[in-house]
C-alpha positions, 0 to 999 in steps of 0.5 A: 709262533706257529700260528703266526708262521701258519698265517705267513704260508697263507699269504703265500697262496696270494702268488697263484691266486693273482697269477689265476684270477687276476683280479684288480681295483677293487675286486684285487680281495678276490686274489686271497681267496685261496690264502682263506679257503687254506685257513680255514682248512688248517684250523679245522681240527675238530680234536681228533681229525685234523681236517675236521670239516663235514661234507656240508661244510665242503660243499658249502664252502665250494658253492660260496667260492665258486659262486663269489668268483663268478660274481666277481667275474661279471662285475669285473667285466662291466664297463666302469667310469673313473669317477669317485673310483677310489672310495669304490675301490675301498668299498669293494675290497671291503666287503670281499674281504668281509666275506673271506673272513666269513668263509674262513671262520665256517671252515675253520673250528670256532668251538671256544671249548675245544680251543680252551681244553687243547691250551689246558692239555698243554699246561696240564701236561706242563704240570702248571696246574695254576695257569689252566685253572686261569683258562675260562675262569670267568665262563659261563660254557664248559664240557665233560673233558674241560670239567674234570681237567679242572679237577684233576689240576685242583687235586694236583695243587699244593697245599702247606696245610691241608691234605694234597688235593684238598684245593678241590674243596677251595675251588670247585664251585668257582667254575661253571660245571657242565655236567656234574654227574659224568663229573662225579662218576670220574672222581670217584675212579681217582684213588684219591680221597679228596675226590671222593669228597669231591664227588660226594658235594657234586652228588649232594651226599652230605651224609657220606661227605660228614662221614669220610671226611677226616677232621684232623687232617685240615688245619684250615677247611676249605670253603666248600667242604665247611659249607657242606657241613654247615648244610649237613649241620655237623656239630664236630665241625661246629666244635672244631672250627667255630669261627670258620663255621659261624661265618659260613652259617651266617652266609647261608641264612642270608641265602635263606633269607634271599629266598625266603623272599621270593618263595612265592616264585618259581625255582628257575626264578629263585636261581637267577635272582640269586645267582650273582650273589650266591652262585659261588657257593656251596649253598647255591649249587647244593640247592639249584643243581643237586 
């Protein structure tokens, strides 16, 4: 809704800029020019400064607008014949609006990551923990802030039969992590157990994982957590959870067998040859990102 009134106030500049510039047939674009320049200043917010442009961006975009006015003037007082006049009219209107829309997007903020962490602060705050964790589920880009929202929304989920915050176990590796480090370092200032573990996967400390983790609280073990143990292989988990652990352990030796094959390769390589098929695991970012 208030991206939509936002866009309405916009095509109210269009009213000063006809009664301005004046322009018609197919330079009437130009009109809107102050209609973009005011988008892009109002989607400027870089997260902390509403108008978030540089003074880069400032003076570029003022050179831009100035110089397609002026071009626009000369063109406007050639002496033009009617012939074929509609289709040039089309054209022209065309490619002006093509470069307003260019203007507007310099001017505005494009970061994508910036845009999905003020949607998750939205819903996180709104306790819908389910539905932030829908947001770039399927992207390859993510940063320090998006990366521990996740998390803290992962320790906030239910879970009927396993420690609260234990869906972090289930679902952490799902998503691409930008900086696993600073990651690690947050959870750990969490009071929270389920952090801890997780912070200990993201370290690669299987020794301090297979020695916190309390066995008979979880009725299920999550993914990650049992894949940790398989790697670490701990025979409790083995014991208490054969099937689970079978499974997953079957898991791994195809991952080994995977890169077995391409042993003679190198580890760059090896991580791409693998990422479709593997890149969700534990196995794999225990690996290639440790």
């Amino acid at each position: 809704m208030v991206s939509v009134l936002l866009t309405l106030v916009s095509l109210l500049f269009v009213i000063p800029g006809k009664a301005l510039l004046r322009f018609k047939n197919g330079l009437y674009a130009c009109n809107y020019i102050f209609s973009a320049a005011f988008l892009g200043l109002i989607t400027g917010y870089d997260g902390t400064n509403l108008l978030g442009q540089t003074s880069t961006v400032w003076m570029v975009t003022a050179v831009f607008a100035l110089v397609l006015f002026l071009i626009c003037k000369i063109v406007a007082s050639i002496p033009r014949s009617e012939y074929n006049d509609r289709p040039r009219t089309l054209a022209g209107n065309l490619v002006l609006m093509s470069l307003l829309f260019c203007m507007t997007g310099y001017l505005g903020n494009t970061d994508e990551n910036l845009h999905r962490r003020l949607r998750m602060e939205r819903l996180y705050a709104h306790r819908d923990y389910a539905g932030l964790l829908e947001i770039g589920r399927y992207e390859e880009e993510s940063d320090i802030a998006i990366d521990l929202l996740r998390a803290k929304a992962m320790l906030n989920l239910s879970s009927d039969s396993n420690p609260q915050g234990s869906e972090i176990g289930e679902q952490l590796f799902n998503y691409s992590i930008s900086d696993p480090k600073a990651l690690s370092v947050s959870l750990k200032e969490i009071d929270n157990e389920q952090a801890y573990l997780a912070s200990c996967l993201l370290e690669g400390n299987l020794t301090a994982f297979s020695e916190t983790i309390v066995f008979d609280a979880y009725k299920t073990m999550p993914a990650y957590y049992m894949q940790a143990l398989v790697l670490a292989n701990d025979s409790i988990a083995q014991a208490r959870f054969p099937q689970y652990y079978a499974k997953e352990k079957s898991t791994y030796d195809s991952f080994c067998e995977a890169l077995a094959l391409l042993a003679s390769e190198s580890k760059q390589f090896q991580a791409n040859s693998t990422f479709i098929k593997f890149h969700a695991t534990y196995f794999w970012y225990y690996t290639f990102k440790k």
